[in-house]
N, C-alpha and C positions, 0 to 999 in steps of 0.2 A: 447731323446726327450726334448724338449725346456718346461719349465713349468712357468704361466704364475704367479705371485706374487699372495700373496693375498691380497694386498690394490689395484689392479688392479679387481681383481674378484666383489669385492665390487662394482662397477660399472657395470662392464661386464658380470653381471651374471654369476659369474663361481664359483667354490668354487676351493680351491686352495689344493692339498695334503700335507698332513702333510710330513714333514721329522723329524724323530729320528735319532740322532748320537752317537753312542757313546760316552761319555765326556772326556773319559780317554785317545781316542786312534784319534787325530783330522783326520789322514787321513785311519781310517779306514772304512769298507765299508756301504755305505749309505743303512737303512733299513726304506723300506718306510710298514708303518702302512696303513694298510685297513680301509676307513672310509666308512660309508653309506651315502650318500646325497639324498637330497628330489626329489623322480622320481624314485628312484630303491629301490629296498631292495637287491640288488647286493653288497657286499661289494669290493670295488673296490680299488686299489690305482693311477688308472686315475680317476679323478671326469669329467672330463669335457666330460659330457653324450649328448646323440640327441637331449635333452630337456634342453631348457635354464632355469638355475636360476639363480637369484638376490640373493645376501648376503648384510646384514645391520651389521656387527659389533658391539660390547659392544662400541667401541668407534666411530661409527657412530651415536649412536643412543646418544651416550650423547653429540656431537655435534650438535644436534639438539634445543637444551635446553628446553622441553617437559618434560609434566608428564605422560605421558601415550602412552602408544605403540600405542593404534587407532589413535593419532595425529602427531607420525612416520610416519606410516604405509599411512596418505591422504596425505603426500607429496611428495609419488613416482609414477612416470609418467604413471604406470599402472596401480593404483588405480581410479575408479571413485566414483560418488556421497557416500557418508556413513551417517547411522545416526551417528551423535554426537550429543557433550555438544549443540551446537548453536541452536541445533531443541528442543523447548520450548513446542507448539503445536503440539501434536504430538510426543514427544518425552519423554522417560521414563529411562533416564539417563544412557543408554546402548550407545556402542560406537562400530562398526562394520568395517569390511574390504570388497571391493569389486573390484574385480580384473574384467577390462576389461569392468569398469558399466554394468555388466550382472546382478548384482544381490547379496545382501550379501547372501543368501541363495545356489547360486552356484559357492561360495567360500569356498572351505574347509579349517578349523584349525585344527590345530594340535600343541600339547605340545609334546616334545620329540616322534618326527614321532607318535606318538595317539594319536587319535580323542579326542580333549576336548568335556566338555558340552555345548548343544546347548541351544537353549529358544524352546520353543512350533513352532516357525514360524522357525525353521532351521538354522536361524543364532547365530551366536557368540557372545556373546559381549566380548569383548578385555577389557574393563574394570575389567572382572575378573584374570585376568594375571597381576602382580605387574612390571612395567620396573625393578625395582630393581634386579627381579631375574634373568632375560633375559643374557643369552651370546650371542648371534643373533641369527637374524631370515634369515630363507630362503625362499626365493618366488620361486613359480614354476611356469613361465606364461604359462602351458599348460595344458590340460587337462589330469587325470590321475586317472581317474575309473579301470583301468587296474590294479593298485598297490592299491588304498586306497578306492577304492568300490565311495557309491555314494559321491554327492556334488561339485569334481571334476571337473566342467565343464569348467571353466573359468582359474581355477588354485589353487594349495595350499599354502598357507602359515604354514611356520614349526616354531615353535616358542620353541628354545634350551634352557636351564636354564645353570644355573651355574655347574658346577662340577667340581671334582681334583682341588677345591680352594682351598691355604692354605695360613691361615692369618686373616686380619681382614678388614675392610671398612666400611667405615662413612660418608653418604652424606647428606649435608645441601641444601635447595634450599627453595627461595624465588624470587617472579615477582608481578607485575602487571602493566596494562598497564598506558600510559600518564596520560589519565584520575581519575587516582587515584581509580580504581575501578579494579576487577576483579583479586582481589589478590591470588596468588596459593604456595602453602607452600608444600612442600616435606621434611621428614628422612624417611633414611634407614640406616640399619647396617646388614652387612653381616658378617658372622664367619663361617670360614673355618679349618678343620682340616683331616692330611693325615697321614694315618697310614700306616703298614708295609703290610701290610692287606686290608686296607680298605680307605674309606672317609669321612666326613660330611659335608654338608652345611646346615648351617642355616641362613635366612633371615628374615629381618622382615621390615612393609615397612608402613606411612603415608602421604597419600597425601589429602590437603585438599584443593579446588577449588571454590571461592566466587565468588557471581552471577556480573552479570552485566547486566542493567536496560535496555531495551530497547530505553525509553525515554533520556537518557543518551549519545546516539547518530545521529546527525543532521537525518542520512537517515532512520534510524529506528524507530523516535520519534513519524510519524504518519503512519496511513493504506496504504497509497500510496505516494512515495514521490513525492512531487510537486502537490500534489492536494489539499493538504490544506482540510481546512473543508469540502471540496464540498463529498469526499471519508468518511467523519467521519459515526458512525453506528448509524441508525435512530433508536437505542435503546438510550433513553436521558436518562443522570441521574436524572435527572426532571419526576415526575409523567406524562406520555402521559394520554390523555382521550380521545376517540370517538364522537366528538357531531353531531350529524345529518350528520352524512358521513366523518366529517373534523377531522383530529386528531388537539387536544389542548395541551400545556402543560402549566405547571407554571412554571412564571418565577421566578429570582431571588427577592426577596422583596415580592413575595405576601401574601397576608392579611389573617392569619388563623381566623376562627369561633369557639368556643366552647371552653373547657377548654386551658390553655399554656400546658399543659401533652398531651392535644387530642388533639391536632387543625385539623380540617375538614374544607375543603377548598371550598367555593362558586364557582359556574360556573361564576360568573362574576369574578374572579379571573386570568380564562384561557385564554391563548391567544393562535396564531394559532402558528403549529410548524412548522418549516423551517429547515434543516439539517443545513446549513452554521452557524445558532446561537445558536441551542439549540441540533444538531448531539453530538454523544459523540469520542471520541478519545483515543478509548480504547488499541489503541500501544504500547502508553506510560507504561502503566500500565503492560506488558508482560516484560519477560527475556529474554534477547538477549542472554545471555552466561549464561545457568543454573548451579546452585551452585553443588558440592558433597564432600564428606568425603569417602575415599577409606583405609581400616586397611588391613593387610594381614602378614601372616605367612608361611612361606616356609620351608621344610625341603626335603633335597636330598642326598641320600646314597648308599654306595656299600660298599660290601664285602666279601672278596673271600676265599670261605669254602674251596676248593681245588686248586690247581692252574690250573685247567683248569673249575672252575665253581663259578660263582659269583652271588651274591643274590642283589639284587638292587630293590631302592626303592624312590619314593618319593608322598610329601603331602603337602597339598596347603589347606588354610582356607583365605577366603576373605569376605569381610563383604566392600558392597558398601551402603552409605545412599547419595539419591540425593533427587533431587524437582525442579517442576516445577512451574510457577506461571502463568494464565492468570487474565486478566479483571473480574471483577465482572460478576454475570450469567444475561444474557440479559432475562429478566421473561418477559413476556407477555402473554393475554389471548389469542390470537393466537398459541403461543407454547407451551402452558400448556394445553390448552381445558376446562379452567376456567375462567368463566366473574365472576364480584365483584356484587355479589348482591344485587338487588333496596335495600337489607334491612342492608344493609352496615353500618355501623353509620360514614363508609370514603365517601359515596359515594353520590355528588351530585344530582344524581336526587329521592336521599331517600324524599320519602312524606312528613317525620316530615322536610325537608327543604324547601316543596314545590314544589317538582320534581313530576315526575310520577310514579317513582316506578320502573323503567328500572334496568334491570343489565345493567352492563358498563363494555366494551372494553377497555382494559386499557395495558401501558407496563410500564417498571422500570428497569434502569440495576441498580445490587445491586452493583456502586459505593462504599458502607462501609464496603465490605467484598469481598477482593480477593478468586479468585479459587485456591484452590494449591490442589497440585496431588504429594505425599513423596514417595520412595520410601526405604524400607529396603532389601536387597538381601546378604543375607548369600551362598558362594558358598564352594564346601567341594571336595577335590579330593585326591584320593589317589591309587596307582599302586605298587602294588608286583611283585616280578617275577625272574627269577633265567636266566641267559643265560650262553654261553660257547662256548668252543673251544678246536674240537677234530679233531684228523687225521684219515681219514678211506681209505685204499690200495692207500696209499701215496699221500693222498687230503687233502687240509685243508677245515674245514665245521666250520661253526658259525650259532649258534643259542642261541633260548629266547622263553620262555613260560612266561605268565604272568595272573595278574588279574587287571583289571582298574574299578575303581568305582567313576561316577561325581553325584554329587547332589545340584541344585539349590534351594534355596529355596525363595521366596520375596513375602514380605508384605508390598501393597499399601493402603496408607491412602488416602482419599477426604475430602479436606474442599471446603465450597462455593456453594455446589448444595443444590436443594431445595425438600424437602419433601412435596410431590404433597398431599398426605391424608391430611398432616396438614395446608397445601396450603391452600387445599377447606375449612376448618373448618375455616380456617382465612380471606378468603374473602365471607365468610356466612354472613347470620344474627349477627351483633352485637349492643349494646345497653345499656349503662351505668344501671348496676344493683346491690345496694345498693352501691353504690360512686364508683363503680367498671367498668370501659368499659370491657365487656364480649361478649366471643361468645354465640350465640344461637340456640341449634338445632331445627330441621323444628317444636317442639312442644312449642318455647319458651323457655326452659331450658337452661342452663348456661350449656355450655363443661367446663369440668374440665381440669384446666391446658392451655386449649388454649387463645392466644394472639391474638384479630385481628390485621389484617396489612393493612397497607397502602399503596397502589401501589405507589399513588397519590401524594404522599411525594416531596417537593422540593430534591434538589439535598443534599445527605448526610445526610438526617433529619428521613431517618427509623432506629426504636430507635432499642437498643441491644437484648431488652425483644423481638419486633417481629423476629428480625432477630433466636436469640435462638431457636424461635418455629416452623419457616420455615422451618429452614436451619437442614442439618444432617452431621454427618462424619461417613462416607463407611469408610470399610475394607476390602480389597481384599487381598485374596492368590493366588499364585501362587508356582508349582514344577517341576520343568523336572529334570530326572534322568537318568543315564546310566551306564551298568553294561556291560563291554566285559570280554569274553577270547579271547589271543591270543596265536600263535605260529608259528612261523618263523622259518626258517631254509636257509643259504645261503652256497655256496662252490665251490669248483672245481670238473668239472661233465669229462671232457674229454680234452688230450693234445689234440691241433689241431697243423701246423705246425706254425701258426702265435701268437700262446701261448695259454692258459687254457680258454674251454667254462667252462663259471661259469653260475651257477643255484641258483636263490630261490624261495621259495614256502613256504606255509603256508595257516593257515586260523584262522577266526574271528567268534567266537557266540555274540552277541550285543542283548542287550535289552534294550529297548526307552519307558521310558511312560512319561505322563507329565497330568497335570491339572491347569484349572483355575479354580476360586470358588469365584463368586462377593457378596458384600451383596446382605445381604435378602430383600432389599429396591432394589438395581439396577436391582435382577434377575425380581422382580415383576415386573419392570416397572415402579413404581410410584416415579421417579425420575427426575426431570429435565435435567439430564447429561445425557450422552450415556448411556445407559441398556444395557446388557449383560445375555445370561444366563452360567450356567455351563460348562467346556471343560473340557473334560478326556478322555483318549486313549492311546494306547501303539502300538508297534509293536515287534517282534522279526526277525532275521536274521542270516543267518549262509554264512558266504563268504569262498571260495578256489580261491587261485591263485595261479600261474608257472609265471616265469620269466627266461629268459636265455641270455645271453650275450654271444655273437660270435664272436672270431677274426678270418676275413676271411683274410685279406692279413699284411704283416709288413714286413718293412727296402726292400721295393723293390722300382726301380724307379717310380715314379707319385705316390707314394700307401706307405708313413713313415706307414703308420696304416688306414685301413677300420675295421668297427667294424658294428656287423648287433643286434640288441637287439629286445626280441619278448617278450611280457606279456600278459596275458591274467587273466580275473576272473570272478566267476562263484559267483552270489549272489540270492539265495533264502530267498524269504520275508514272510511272513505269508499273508499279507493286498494283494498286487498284482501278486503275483508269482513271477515267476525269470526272470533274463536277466544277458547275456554274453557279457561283454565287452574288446576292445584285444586293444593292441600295436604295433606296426612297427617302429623300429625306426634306424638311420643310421648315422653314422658319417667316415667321410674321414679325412685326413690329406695326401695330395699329398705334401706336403713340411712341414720342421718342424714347417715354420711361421706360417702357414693355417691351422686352423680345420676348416670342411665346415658339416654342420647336417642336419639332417631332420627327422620327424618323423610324426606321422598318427595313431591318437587313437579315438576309439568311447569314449562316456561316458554316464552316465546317473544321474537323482537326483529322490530321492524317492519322494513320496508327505509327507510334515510335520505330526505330529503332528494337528496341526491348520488346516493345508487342509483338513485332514481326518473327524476329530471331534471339528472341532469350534461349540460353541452354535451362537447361532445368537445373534448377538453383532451391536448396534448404531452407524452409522457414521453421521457426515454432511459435508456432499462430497459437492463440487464447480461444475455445473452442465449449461450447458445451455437448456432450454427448446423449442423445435420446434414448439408446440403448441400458446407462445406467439404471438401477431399479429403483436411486435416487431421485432421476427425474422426476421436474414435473410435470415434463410431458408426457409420462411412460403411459402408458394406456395398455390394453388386449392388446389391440389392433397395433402397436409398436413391438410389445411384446414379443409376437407372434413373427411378426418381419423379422425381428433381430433375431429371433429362434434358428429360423428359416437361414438366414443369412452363418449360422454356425456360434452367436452369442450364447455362451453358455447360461444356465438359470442362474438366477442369482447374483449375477456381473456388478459389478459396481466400479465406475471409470476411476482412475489414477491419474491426476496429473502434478507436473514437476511443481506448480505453485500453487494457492486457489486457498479461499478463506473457509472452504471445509463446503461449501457449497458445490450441486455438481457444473463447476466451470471452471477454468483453470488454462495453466499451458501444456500443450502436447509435451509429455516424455519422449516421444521420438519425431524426427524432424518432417514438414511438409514438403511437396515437391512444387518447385512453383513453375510455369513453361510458357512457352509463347505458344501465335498462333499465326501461322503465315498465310490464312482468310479472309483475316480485319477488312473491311473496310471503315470508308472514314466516319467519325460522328458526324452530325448534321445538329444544326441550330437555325431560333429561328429568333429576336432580336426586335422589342419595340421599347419605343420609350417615347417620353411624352411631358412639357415641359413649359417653364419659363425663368426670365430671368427679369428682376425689376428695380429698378434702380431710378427710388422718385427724388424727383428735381424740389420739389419741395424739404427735400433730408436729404443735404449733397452729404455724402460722405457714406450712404447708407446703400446698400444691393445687399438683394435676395432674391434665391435660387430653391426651387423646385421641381425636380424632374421624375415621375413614374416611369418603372422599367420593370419590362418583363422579358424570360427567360424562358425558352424550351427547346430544349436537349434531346434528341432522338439517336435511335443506334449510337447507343453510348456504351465504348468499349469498358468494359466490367470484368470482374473476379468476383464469382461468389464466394464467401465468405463458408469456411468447412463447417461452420453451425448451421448455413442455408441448405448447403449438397447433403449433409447428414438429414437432416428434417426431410428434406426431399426423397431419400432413399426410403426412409424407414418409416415417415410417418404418409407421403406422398405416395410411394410403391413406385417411383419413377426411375426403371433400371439402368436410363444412362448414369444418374448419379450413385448407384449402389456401386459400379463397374470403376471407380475413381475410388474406392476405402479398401484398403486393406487390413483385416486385423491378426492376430497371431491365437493359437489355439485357448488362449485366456480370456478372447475377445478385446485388449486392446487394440487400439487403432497405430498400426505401427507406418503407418503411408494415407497418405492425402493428397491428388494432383487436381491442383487448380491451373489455370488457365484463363486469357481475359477472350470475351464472345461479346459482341454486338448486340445486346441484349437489354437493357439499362436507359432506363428515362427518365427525365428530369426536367422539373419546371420551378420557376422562382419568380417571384414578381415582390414590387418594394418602390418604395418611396428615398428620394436622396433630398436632403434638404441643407441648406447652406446658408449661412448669415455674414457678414462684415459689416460694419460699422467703424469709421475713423471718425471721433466727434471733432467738434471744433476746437482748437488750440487754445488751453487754459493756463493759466498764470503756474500751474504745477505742470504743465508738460502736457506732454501730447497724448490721448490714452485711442486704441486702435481695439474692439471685441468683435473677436470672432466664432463662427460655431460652424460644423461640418459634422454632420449625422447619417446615417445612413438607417433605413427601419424596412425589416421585411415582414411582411403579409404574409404570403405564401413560400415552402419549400418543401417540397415533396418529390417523391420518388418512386418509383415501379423496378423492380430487378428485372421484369421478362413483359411481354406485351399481355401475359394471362392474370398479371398479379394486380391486385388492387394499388393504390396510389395509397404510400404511407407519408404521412406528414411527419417534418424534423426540424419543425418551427420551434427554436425554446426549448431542443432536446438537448442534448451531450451523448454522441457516441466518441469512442477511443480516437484520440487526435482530431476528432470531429467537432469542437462546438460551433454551433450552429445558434447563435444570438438573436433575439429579434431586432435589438436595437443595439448599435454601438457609435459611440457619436466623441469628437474632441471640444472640448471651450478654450479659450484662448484672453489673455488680457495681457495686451501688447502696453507700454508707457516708455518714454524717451522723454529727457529733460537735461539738456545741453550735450554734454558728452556721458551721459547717467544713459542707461535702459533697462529694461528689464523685464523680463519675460516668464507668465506664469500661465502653464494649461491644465486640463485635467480632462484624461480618457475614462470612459463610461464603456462597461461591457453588461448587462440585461443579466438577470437570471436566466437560468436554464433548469430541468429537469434530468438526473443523472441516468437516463436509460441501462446505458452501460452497465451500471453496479446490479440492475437491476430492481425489481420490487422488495418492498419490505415486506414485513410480515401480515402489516393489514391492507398490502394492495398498493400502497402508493413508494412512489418515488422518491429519490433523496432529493431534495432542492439545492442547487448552488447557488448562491446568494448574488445579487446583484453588487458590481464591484467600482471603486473608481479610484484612478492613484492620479496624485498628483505632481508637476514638474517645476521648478522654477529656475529661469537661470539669469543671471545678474552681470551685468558688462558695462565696459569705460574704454572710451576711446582717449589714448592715451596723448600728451603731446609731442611725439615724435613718430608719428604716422600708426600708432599700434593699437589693438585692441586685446583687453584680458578680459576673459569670462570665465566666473566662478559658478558654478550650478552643481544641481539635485534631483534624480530621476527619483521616483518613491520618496518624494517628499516626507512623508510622514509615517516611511518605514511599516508599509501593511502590506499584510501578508494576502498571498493571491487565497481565492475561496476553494476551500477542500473540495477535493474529485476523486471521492472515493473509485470511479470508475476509470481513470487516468492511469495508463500504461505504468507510469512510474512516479514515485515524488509526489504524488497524491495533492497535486494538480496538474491541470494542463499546460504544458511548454508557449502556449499564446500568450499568458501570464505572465507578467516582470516577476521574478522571485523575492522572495523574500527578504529583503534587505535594503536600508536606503545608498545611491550611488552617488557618490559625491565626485567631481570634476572639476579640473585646472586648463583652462586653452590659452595659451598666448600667441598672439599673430601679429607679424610684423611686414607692413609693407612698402617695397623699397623706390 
């Protein structure tokens, strides 16, 4: 049988078998070693199973010239949207995989084929996995609850470390981009040692990652690109004030009253405000590319107490510190539920100025004090376990017992939110007493300690003393944990005539808990930022699975090899009960060129952590309201609901940002909750395939494989534009019972919640090329291509709603591509190499921003950036590589509909990234 290379597999999804030869004796006879690959727990020496996987190489991955495996892993044509570094708001410096944009939560990781640790919400971050330690990783693009229980749905990724190194390794690396910003520095040093017996590796690894400014780039420097001030946020750095219905602010230059320490500003001071001159432009002020510090410690061993039993082990310490930055906190009496009162000594219409005595309506964004939001996250892993290799009535069997324990730990600090108790005591009664401006409670007396503040303040003029007394710093914990046993068992079950049915089986006890725990200030509520209350929950499980691999036919004509593979696994949960998920899978070879496969597995995902036991936690979700008279959905029949519901006539919604159209972000914050009914998603998993690799063009394979997708009881969160429409234009009164509005008619409360409700189907085509040509007098040249193209993606919210298509659409952090695909042109010539690719992302349609004026869509342009990186093996064991991500410095395609930065975080930014690696090994 024809076997296909492994710098071909790399592309082709295939993993390549090992061959051992003896050293001694060159023509003698070839013993091929059993390996495991991601999809079986079959030990096989054909890898090339019913289910395609992708292989990234130790020297793919450092062709790429990257710090971190999540920013590997977004440039393979399977992957879609991921949080990363680029997501600022929103983003808590974890970096994720998502095979098929299903979901990083129905992606499964794994270190050394077992489950690493998750967060609370089910997903990974890959930021706790050091590249340094990485030997490759394996993509499974299919689904595979049959072998590794849930999460499975979309596909796994297997992520290998290092072992049987022996020696030493020293890698240096520095980059940053044109702009002189966004500098990223990487060592590592690895030490390997092999004994007669045994092995060690130790690793150890620094990478540190400097922010870059949003302002710092043409498309990101304001709220919308090309709108210029008209998009800036009617929170002004400039004191706003309410005078007789009209908001005022001060401008620059104006004339304070009272002390130069106190200055208190006259109403004839104010003038009217306008967004275009006194809006603020708070982009600027956010991180396009968030900063981090990642430390880490590895160690991975074995050692063989008998010669058929080996003790193996390894442990992993990581310690990530990140942070994020937004704008100052936009304060207002509107979002606080605090007006400045008549007895203010800020406030103009205080009596002693001649006023009336009014409190006042007032806003201020605190320009002098950014928000940051740090994180520290300590992760701890470590796995024991004994396996082996015994003969029983003339069969060979392999097996492993073991113990795995993951522990996350992270501590979030807040600066920049405002302390609402101390809020009130500072826009109270205040009043210079004994040369002191002091607060005053309702009896006269002086609070102790407290500073009044001044909403009213021109731009940058609230001094440090008030800021001090507003303002607080939260501390948040957070822990997820996990504790398995395992037990495995593979071998030869029965001679058939076409060779040995091989079997394995096994099973898994897991136990998952995790917690969050905000301050004592967030959980109350009296906080300006999002609130939170306490998370904490656990689950436990015990999983059994079988697996058996079948040769039905071999070396006959049409039929080199048919092979028929069947899995199945049996998982009981404590929280929902159990569910049985199985396997079918097929692969032909009618000639030796042609493997042709197929396979068909259910799968399922449990509900989180966070699904189960979120406390109810703050959002301010982007929302359009039906009820506006703006809409354009407003009809009678809306009307009339929203009447009914206590919307006054004439309402027109108010939100904290929005380009004048009715959509925007909530003024006051959402409530987000769990639901401890979940049960789990269910999937259902075909794919259908070949791989061919003609003998008449050695050097040459290609890969084809169809794959379909469908998602049932898919846990979901309606979105508050869905539950709104449902209430008001639907009359459906569970969701009217979820809004609450204030006697103005805004909407001052929203509780979402995720329900079992939600469908999902995807089908697509995976296509793959390599070619290494024949060896020319100019070197060696290797082309490759790896694409991915979807057909179908659609979606249902509930089982009564129509199926929406989001083929080639773009919702927020959603793009959804038809086609994204890499090319590659590999060349080597003596110790010269050099390495150029280029990623394609498809147009899309900007749903998001929504319609223009004559009905259509904003188009995002089909995109493609280029990589190349240049390397020389040196003569004293070393390699330097000099490279360039965004070759040619282009800029990602505008997204008017993009959360922030006015494109999408999937996108390389703006700038070309130049890089220095040198590696020396000893």
């Amino acid at each position: 049988m024809r076997r296909i290379p492994l710098a071909a597999a790399v592309t082709l999804g295939l993993t390549a078998p090992a061959f051992a030869q003896d050293k001694n004796t060159a023509d003698a006879p070839t013993s091929l070693d059993r390996i495991e690959v991601t999809g079986s727990r079959i030990r096989s020496v054909d890898v090339e199973t019913s289910q395609p996987v992708m292989v990234l190489t130790r020297q793919d991955i450092e062709k790429q010239g990257l710090t971190s495996v999540a920013d590997v892993l977004k440039r393979i044509s399977v992957n879609g949207a991921t949080m990363n570094t680029t997501i600022n708001n929103g983003g808590d410096g974890s970096a994720t995989v998502n095979l098929r944009n299903l979901g990083s939560d129905r992606t499964l990781v794994l270190v050394n084929g077992r489950r690493w640790v998750s967060g609370l919400t089910g997903s990974v971050d890959l930021n706790t996995i050091p590249t340094a330690v990485i030997e490759r990783v394996e993509i499974l693009k299919d689904g595979a609850s049959s072998i590794y229980g849930s999460d499975a749905i979309a596909g796994v990724v297997n992520i290998i470390t290092r072992s049987n190194f022996d020696g030493a390794e020293v890698n240096a690396y520095v980059g940053q981009y044109g702009q002189g910003d966004g500098q990223r520095t990487s060592f590592d040093a690895t030490l390997g040692m092999n004994g007669d017996r045994g092995n060690l590796v130790i690793g150890v690894s620094s990478v540190t990652e400097d922010a870059v400014m949003a302002g710092d780039r043409t498309l990101s420097s304001e709220p919308y690109y090309g709108y210029g001030s008209s998009a800036y946020s009617s929170y002004s750095a400039s004191g706003k004030l309410r005078v007789n219905g009209t908001w005022m602010v001060l401008p620059d230059g104006a004339t304070g009253s009272g002390s130069a320490s106190n200055p208190y500003y006259a109403l004839d001071q104010y003038v009217p405000y306008t967004t275009s001159e006194y809006g603020y432009n708070y982009a600027k002020d956010n991180y396009l590319v968030t900063p981090q510090k990642r430390d880490s410690l590895y160690v991975q061993g074995s050692y063989d107490l008998t010669d058929s039993i080996r003790f193996k082990m390894d442990a992993l310490y990581n310690q990530r510190q990140s942070s994020q930055r937004l704008a100052g906190y936009p304060l207002s009496s509107a979002g606080t539920g605090i007006l400045m009162s008549g007895e203010s000594y800020y406030n103009p219409f205080n009596t002693a100025y001649g006023g009336d005595g009014s409190d006042a309506q007032w806003s201020h964004r605190l320009t002098e004090y950014p928000r940051l939001y740090k994180q520290d996250v300590k992760t701890q892993h470590f796995y024991g376990g004994l396996e082996g290799d015994f003969e029983f009535s003339g069969r060979q069997f392999s097996w492993d017992a073991g113990f795995s324990t993951n522990k996350t730990d992270q501590t979030e600090t807040q600066y920049g939110d405002v302390n609402l108790l101390n809020l009130q005591n500072a826009l109270g009664a205040s009043a210079v007493v004994d040369g002191v401006l002091s607060c005053l409670d309702s009896g006269g007396a002086v609070i102790s300690g407290c500073v009044p503040f001044n909403p009213l303040s021109p731009a940058g003029a609230v001094t440090q003393e008030q800021l001090n007394y507003i303002l607080f710093t939260a501390h948040n914990t957070y822990q997820y944990k996990n504790n398995s046993f395992t037990g495995n068992i593979s071998g030869e079950l029965l001679e058939l005539p076409a060779g040995w049915m091989s079997v394995a089986a096994g099973f898994e006890h897991r136990e998952e808990s995790g917690y969050s725990s905000p301050d004592a200030l967030i959980a109350s509520g009296y906080t300006s930022g999002n609130s939170f209350t306490p998370t904490s929950g656990g689950y436990n499980l015990n999983d059994y699975y079988a697996e058996l691999a079948i040769p039905l036919l071999k070396d006959l004509p049409g039929a080199k090899a048919l092979d028929l593979s069947l899995a199945g696994r049996y998982s009981d949960y404590n929280t929902f009960g159990s569910t049985t998920n199985y396997k079918i899978g097929l692969t032909w070879r009618p000639i030796d060129d042609l493997l042709v496969r197929g396979n068909y597995a259910t799968g399922f995902r449990a509900p989180s952590i966070e699904d189960l036991y979120l406390g109810a936690s703050d959002s301010y979700d982007s929302y359009s309201d039906p009820c506006s008279t703006n809409s354009s959905t407003y009809t009678s029949a809306v009307a009339a609901a929203c009447s009914a519901a206590g919307v006054p006539d004439g309402y027109v919604a108010q939100y904290n940002s929005s380009t004048g159209s009715n959509s925007g972000q909530t003024i006051y914050p959402f409530t987000y909750t769990s639901n401890p009914d979940l049960k789990p998603e269910t999937s259902k998993n075909t794919t259908f395939g070949f791989v061919y690799s003609p003998s008449w063009a050695p050097g040459l394979d290609v890969s084809l494989d169809w794959w379909k997708i469908r998602i049932e009881d898919a846990i979901s969160e309606f979105s508050a534009s869905y539950i709104l429409d449902q209430c008001y234009d639907k009359g459906v009164s569970a969701y009217c019972d979820l809004v609450t509005r204030d006697a103005e008619g805004t909407i001052t409360n929203l509780v979402i919640k995720p329900l079992n409700v939600g469908q999902r189907r995807m089908e697509g085509y995976d296509f793959s090329a390599h070619y290494r040509l024949p060896e020319t007098a100019y070197g060696q040249f290797t082309v490759t291509l790896d694409s991915t193209y979807v057909t179908r993606n659609e979606s249902k919210v509930d089982d009564d709603s129509d199926w929406e298509s989001t083929n080639g659409i773009y919702w927020q952090t959603d793009p959804n591509w038809r086609l994204r695909g890499t090319v590659g042109l590999d060349w080597s010539y003596g110790n010269f190499s050099a390495n150029w690719s280029l990623r394609y992302y498809s147009g899309m349609q900007d749903y998001e921003w929504g319609q223009n004026d004559d009905g259509s869509y904003n188009h995002i342009a089909a995109t493609a950036f280029h990589d190349l990186q240049l390397s020389y093996q040196l003569p004293w064991n070393a390699t330097v590589r000099l490279g360039a991500s965004n070759l040619f410095d282009k800029d990602p395609p505008v997204v008017m509909g993009a959360f922030a930065n006015s494109f999408d975080p999937a996108y390389s930014i703006p700038g070309r990234y130049t890089y220095l690696q040198y590696t020396q090994r000893f």
